[in-house]
C-alpha positions as CSV (number, residue, x, y, z in Angstrom):
1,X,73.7,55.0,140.0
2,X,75.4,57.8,137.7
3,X,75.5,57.0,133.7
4,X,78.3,59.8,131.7
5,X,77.9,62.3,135.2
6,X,74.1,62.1,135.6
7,X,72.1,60.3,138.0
8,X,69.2,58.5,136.7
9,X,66.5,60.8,137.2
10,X,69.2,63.7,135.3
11,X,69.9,60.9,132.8
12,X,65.8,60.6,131.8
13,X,65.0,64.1,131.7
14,X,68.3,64.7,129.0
15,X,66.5,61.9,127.0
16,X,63.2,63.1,127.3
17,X,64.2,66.6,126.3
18,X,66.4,65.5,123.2
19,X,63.0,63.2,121.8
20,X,60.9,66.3,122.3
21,X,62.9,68.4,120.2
22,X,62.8,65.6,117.3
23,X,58.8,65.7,118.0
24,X,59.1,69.4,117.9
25,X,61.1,69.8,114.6
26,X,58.3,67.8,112.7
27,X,55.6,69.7,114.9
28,X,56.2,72.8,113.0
29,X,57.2,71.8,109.5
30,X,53.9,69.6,109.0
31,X,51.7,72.2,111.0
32,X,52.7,75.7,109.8
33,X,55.1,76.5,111.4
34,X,58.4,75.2,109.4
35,X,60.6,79.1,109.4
36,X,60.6,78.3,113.4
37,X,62.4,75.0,113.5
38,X,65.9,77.4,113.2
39,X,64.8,78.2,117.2
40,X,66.0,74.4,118.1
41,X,68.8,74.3,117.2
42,X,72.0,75.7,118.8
43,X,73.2,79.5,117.1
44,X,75.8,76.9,114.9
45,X,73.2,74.2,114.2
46,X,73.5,72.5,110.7
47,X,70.9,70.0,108.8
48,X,72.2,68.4,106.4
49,X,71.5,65.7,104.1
50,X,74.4,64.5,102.3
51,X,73.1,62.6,99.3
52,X,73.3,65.7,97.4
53,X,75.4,67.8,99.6
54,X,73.1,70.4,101.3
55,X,74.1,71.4,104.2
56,X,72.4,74.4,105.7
57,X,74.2,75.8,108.9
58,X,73.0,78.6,111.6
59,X,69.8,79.9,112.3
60,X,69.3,82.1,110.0
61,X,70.0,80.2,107.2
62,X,68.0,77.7,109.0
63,X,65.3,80.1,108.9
64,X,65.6,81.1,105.3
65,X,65.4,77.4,104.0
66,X,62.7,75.9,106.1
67,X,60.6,79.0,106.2
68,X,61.0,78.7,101.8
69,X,58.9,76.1,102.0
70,X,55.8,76.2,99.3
71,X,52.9,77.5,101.4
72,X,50.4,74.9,99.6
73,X,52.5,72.1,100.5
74,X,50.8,69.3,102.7
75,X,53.1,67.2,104.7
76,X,52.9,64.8,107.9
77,X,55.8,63.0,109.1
78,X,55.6,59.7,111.5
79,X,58.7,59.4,113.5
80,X,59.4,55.9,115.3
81,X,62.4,54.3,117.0
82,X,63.8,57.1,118.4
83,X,67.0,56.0,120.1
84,X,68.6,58.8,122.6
85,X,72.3,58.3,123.8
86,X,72.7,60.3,126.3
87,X,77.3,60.8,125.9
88,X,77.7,63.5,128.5
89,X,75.9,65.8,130.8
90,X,75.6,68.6,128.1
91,X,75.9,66.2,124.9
92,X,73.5,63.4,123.0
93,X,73.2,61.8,119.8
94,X,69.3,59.9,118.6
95,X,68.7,58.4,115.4
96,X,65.0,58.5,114.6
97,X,63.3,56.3,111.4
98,X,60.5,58.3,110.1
99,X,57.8,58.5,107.0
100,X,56.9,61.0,105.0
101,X,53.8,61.8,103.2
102,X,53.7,65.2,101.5
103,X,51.9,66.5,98.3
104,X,52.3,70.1,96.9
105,X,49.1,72.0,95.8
106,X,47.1,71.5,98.6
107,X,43.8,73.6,99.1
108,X,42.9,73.7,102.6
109,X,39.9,71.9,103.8
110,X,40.6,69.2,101.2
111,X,40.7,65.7,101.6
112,X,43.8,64.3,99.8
113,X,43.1,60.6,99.2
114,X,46.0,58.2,100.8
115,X,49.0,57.5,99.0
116,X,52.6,56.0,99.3
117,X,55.1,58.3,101.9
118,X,57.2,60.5,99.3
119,X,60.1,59.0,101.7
120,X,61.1,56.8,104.2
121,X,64.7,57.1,105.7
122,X,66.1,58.2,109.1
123,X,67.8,61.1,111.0
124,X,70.8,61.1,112.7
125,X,70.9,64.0,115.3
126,X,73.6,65.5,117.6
127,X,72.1,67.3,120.7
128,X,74.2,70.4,123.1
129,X,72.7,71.2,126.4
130,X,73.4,75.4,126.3
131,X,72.1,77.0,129.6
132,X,70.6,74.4,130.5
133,X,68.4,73.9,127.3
134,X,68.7,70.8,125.1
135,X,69.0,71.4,121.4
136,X,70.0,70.2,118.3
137,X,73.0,71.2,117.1
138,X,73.2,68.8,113.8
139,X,70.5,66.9,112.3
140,X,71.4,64.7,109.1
141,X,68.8,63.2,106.6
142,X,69.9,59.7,105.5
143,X,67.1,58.7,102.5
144,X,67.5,55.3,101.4
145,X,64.0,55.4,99.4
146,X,62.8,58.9,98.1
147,X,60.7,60.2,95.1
148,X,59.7,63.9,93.6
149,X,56.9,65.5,96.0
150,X,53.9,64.7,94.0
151,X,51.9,68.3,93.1
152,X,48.0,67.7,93.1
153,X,46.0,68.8,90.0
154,X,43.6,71.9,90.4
155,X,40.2,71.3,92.1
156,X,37.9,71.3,89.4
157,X,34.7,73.9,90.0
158,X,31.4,72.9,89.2
């Protein structure tokens, strides 16, 4: 059985490796790592998010924008329903729903008590398979419900 070229083992794997680059992307923004993300996406890659028109294309402007990212800025993002179409050997589009929760001001070691995600929306992603490596080549931020990142006051000292 073939599906758009692949067999079904070929077919897996180019699903697999698209929803560990969505895994990945959110790996290194939450956990440090957030100038890096630029390196999954193809040399053209774009994120955008059209509500207010940003769109930020290649990987160095990638790099620029995520790595600007406040260094005392918490965040964790739950991803679910991530939906893989595989369309041709080297092409694939997901859409992923996610959460975020993210507060500015953080002080490591802290614990930040729980609050409501800052937003809730989805991505729609495009995927190019270049050598033989899956990546993104756009990622767009639909965000039906969003709010300012909240900024935590200043531990007090005793």
């Amino acid at each position: 059985m073939t599906t758009h070229g692949l067999d079904v083992m070929e077919h897996f794997v180019a699903e697999r490796a698209c929803e560990r680059l969505i895994l990945e992307f959110v790996r290194r923004l939450d956990l440090g790592e957030p100038g890096t993300v630029c390196e999954l996406f193809t040399p053209d890659g774009a994120w955008e998010w059209p509500y207010d028109g940003r769109r930020i294309e290649g990987r160095e402007a990638l790099r620029a924008y995520f790595g600007s990212r406040p260094t005392d800025r918490l965040s964790r993002r739950m991803c679910t329903n991530i939906l893989v179409t595989v369309d041709s050997p080297d092409t694939a589009a997901a859409t992923t729903y996610f959460a975020t929760y993210r507060v500015d001001g953080y002080t490591d070691g802290a614990l930040v008590p729980p609050r409501l995600p800052a937003n809730v929306g989805h991505y729609e992603d495009t995927f190019r398979k270049i050598d033989g490596v899956w990546l993104l080549a756009k990622r767009t931020l639909i965000l039906p419900f969003g709010g300012p990142t909240e900024h935590l006051a200043s531990p007090s000292r005793p």
